[in-house]
Backbone as a ProteinNet text record, in pm:
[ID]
protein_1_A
[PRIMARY]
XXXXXXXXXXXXXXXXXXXXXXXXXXXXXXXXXXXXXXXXXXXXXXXXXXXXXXXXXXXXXXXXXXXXXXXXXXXXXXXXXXXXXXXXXXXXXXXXXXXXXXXXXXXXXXXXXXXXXXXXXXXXXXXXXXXXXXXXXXXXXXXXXXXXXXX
[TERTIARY]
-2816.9	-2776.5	-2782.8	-2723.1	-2704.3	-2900.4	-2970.6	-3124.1	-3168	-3162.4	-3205.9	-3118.8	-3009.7	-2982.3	-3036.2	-2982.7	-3073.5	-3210.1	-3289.9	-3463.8	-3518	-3555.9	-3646.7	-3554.3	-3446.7	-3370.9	-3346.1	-3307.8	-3296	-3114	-3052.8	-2894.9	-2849.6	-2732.9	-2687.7	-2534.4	-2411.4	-2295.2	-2197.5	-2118.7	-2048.8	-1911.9	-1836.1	-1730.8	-1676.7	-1598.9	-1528.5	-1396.1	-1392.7	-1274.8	-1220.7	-1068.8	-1009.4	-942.3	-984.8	-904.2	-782.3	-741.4	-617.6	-669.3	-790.3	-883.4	-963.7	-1061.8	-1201	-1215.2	-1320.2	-1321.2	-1481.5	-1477.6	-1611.8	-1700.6	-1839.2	-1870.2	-2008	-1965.5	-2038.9	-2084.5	-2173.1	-2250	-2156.2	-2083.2	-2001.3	-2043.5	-2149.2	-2224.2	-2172.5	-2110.3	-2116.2	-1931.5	-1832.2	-1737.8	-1724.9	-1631.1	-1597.5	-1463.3	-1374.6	-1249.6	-1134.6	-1091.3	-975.3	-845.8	-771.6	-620.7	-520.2	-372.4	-276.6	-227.3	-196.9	-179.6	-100.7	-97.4	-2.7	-63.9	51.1	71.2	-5	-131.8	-175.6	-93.4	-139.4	-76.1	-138.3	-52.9	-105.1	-175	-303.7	-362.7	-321	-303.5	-281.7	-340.2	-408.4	-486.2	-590.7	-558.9	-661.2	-634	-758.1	-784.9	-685.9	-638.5	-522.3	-582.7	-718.3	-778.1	-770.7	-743.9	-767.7	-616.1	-616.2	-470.8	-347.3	-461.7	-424.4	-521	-461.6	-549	-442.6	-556.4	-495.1	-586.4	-447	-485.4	-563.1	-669.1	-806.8	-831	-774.5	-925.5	-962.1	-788	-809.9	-923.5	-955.5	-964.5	-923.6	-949.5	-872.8	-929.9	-897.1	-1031.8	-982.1	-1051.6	-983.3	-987.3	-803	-822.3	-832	-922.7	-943.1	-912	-821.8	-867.2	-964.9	-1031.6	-1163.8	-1141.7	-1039.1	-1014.4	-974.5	-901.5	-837.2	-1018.7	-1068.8	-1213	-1305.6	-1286.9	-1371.2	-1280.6	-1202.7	-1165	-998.9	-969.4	-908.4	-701.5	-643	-501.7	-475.8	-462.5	-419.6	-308.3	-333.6	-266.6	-189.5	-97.7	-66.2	25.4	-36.7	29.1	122.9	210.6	261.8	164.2	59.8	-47.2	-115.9	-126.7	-177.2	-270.6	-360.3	-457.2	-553.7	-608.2	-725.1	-867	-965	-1071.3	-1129.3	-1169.4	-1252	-1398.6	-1492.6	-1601.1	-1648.6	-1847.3	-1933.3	-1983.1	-1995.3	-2038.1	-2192	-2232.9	-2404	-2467.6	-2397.9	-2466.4	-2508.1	-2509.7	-2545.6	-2487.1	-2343.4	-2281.6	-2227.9	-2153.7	-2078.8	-1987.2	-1922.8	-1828.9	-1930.8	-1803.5	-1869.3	-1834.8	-1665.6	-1581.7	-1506.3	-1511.1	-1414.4	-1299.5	-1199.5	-1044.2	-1073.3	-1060.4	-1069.5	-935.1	-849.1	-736.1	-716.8	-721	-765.3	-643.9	-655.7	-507.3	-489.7	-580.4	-520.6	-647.6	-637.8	-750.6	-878.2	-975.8	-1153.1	-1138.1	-1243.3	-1285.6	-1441.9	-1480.9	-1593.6	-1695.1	-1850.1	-1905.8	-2064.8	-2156.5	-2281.2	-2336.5	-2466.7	-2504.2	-2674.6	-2787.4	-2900.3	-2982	-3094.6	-3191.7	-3161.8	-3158.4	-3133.3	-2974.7	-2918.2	-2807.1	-2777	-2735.8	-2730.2	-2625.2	-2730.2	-2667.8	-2606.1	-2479.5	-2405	-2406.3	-2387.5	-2428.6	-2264.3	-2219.9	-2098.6	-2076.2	-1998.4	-1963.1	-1952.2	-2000	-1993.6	-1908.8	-1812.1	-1736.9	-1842.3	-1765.9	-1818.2	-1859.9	-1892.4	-1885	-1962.9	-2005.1	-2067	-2200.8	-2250.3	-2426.6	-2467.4	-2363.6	-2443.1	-2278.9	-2307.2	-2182.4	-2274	-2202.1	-2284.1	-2207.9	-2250.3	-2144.9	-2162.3	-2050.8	-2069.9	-1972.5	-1969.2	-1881.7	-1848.7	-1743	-1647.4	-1592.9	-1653.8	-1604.1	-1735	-1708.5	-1783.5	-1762.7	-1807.4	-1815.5	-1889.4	-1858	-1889.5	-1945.9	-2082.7	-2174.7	-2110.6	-2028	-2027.1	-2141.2	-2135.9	-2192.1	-2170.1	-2189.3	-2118.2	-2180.2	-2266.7	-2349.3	-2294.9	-2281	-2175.1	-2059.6	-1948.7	-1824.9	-1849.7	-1918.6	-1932.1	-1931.3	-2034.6	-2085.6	-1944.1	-1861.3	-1743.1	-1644.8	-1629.3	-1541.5	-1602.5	-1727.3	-1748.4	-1748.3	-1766.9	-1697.4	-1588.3	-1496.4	-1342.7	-1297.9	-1332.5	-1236.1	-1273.6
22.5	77.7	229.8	289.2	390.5	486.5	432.8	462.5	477.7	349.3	362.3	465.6	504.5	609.9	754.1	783.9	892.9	898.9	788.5	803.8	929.3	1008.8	1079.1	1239.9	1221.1	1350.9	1339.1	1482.7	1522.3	1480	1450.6	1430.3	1376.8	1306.6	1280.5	1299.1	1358.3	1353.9	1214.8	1160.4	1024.8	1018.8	935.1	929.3	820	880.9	776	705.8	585.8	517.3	474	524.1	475.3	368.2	192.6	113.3	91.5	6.9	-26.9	13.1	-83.4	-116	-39.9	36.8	97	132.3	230.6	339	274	250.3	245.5	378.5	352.4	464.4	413.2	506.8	477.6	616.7	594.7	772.1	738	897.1	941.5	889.5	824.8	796.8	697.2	599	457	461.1	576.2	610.2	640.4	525	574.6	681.6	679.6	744.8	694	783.1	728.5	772.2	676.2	668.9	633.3	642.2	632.4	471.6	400.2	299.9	215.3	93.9	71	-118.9	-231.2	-317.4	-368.6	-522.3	-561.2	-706	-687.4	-796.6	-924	-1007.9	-1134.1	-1238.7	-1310.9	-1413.4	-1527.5	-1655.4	-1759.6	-1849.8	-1885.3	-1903.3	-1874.6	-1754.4	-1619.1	-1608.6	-1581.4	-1574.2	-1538.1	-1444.1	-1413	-1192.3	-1250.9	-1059.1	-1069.9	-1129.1	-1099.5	-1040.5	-932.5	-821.2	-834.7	-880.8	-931.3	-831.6	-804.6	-716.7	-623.7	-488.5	-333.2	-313.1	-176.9	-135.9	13.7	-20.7	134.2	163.3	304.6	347.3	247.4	153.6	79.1	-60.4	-86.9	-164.3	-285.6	-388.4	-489.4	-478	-462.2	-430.8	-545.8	-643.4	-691.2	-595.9	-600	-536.6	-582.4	-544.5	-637.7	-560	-632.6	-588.6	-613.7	-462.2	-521.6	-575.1	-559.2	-618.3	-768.1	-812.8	-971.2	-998.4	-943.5	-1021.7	-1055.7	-965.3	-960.3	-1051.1	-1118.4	-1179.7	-1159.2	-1033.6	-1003.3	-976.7	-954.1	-918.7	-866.6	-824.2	-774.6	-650.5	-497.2	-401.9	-311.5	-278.9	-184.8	-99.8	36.7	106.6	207.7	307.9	393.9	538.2	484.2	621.7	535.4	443.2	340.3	430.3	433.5	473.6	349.4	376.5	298.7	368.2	307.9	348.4	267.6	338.5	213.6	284.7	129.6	147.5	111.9	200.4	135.3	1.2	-70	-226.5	-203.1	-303	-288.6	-360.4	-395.9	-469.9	-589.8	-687.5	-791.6	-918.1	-892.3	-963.7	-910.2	-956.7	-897.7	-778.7	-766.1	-653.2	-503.2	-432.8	-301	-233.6	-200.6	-169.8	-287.9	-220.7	-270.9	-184.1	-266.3	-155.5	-193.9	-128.8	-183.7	-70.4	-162.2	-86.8	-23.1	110.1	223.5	264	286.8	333.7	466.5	593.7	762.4	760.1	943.2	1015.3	992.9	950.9	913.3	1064.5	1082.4	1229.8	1242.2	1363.3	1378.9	1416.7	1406.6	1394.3	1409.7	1451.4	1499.8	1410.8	1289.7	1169.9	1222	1227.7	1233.9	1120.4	1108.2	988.9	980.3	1043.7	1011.3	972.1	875.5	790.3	711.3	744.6	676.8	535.1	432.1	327	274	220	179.3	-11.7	-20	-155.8	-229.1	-236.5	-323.6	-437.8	-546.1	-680.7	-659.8	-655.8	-687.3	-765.2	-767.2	-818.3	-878.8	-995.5	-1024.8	-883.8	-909.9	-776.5	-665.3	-648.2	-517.8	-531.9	-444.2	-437.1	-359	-292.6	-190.7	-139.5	-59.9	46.5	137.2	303.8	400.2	478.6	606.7	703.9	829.8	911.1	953.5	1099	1164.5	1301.7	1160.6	1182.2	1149.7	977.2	933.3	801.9	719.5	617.7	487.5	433.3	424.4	383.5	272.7	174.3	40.9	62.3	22.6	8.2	-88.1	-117.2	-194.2	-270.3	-461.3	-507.7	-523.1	-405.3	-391.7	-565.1	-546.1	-660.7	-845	-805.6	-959.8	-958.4	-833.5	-864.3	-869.2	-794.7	-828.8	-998.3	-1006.3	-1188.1	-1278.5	-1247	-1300.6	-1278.3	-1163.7	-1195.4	-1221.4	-1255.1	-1297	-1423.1	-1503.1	-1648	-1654.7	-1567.2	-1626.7	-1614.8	-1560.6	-1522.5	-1557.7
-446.2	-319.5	-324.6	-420.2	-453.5	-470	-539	-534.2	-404.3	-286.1	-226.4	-97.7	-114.2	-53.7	-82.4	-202.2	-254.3	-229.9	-221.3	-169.8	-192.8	-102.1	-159.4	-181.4	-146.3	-166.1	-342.5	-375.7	-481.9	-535.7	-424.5	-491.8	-363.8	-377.4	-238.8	-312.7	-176.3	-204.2	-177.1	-307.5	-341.6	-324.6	-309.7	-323.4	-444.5	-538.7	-652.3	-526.2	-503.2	-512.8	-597.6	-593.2	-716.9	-684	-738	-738	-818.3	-853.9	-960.7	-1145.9	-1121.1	-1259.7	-1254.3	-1219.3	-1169.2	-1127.2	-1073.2	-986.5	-917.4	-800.6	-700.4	-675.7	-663	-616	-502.1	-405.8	-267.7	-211.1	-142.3	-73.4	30.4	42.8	156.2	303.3	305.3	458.8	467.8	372.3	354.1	390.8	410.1	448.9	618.6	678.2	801.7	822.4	719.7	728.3	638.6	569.9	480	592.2	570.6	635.2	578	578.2	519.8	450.3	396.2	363.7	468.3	491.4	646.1	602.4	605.7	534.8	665.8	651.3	741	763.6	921.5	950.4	902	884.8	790.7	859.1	805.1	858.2	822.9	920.7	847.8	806.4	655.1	596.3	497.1	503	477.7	287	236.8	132	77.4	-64.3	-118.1	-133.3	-129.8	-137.6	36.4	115.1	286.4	307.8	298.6	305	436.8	539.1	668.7	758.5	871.6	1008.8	1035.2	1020.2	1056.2	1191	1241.4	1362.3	1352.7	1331.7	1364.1	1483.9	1546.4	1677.3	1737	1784.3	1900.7	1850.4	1750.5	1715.1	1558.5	1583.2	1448.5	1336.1	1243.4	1115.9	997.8	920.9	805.1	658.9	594.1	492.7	352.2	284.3	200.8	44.6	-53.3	-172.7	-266.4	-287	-338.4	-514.9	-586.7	-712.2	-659.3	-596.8	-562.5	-499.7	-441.5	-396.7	-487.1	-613.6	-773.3	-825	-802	-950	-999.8	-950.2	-1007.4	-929.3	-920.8	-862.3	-767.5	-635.5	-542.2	-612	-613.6	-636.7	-544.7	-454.1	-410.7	-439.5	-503	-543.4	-470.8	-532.4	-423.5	-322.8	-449	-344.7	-274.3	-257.8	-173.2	-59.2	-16.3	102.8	110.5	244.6	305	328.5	268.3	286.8	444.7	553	633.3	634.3	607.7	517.4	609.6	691.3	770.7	757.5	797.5	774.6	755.8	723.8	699.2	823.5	927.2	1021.1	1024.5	888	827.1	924.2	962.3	1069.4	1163.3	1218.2	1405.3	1360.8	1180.1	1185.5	1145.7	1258.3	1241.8	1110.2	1072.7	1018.7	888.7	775.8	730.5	635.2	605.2	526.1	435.5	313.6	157.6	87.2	44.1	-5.3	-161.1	-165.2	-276.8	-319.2	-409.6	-527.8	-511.9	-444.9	-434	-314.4	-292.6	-250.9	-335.2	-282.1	-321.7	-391.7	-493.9	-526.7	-527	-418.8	-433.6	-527.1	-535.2	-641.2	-611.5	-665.5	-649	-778.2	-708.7	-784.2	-737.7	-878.6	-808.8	-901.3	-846.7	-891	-1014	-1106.6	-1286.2	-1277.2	-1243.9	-1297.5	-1416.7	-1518.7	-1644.8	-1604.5	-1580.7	-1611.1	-1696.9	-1690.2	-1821.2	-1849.2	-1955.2	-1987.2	-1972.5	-1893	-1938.6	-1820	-1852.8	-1804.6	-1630.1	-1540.4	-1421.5	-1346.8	-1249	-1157.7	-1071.7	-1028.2	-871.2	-779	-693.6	-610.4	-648.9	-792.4	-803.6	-851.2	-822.8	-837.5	-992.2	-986.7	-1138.4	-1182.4	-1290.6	-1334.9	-1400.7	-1355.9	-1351.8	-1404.3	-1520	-1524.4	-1470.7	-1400.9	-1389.7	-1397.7	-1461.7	-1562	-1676.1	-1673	-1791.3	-1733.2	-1599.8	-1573.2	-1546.6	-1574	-1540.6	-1412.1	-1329.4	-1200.6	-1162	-1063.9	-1044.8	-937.4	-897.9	-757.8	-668.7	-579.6	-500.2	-429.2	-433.5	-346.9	-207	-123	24.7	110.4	117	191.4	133.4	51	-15	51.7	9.2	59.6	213.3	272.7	414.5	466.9	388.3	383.7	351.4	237.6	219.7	295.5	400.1	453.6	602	628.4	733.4	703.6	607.4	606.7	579.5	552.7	546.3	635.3	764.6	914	996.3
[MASK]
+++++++++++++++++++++++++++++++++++++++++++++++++++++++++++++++++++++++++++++++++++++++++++++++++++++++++++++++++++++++++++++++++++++++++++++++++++++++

């Protein structure tokens, strides 16, 4: 994902999300707006990573944790924030919430990405380093797909 954003530019600017376990990394384009943490309202039935439904800019958004969607625990910490992430268009959602452990930190990623070799989550496409952290590619277009069949 990350390649084919960068394309023919020389660097593109990233954002690290910091989850509980790992840190995500996504091109800032792929960001609609970080917002304050705010508990969603609950679905009934809804996966155990389906956080419930937040209120965005007049519209419903599902929030999802992206570690409980990998595999792994549902975290909310006290720095708790919300990332809401552009959808890929793949289905009817525009928007989605994915719930982040602090402030994202920005970051300058260009075509030479040293891929790192380690064990993969559901959900992620690659792990990349980048300074002093290892960073996990998100599969945006999956979780889209997963939570357009869970709702």
């Amino acid at each position: 994902m990350l390649d084919r954003a960068i394309g023919r530019r020389d660097s593109l600017t990233a954002l690290l999300l910091p989850l509980a376990d790992r840190n995500l990394l996504l091109p800032n384009v792929a960001v609609a707006e970080l917002i304050d943490y705010l508990p969603g309202e609950p679905v009934l039935g809804a996966p155990r990573w389906h956080l419930g439904m937040i209120e965005w800019r007049n519209l419903r958004l599902p929030l999802v944790s992206f570690e409980a969607a990998s595999g792994g625990e549902a975290v909310i910490g006290e720095r708790a924030r919300i990332v809401v992430l552009n959808a890929l268009g793949e289905t009817s959602m525009r928007f989605i919430a994915v719930l982040i452990q602090h402030v994202p930190r920005s970051c300058r990623v260009d075509s030479q990405l040293s891929y790192v070799d380690v064990p993969l989550k559901p959900l992620e496409m690659a792990a990349v380093q980048v300074g002093e952290t290892v960073a996990r590619v998100p599969d945006l277009a999956a979780l889209e797909n997963l939570l357009h069949s869970a709702l």
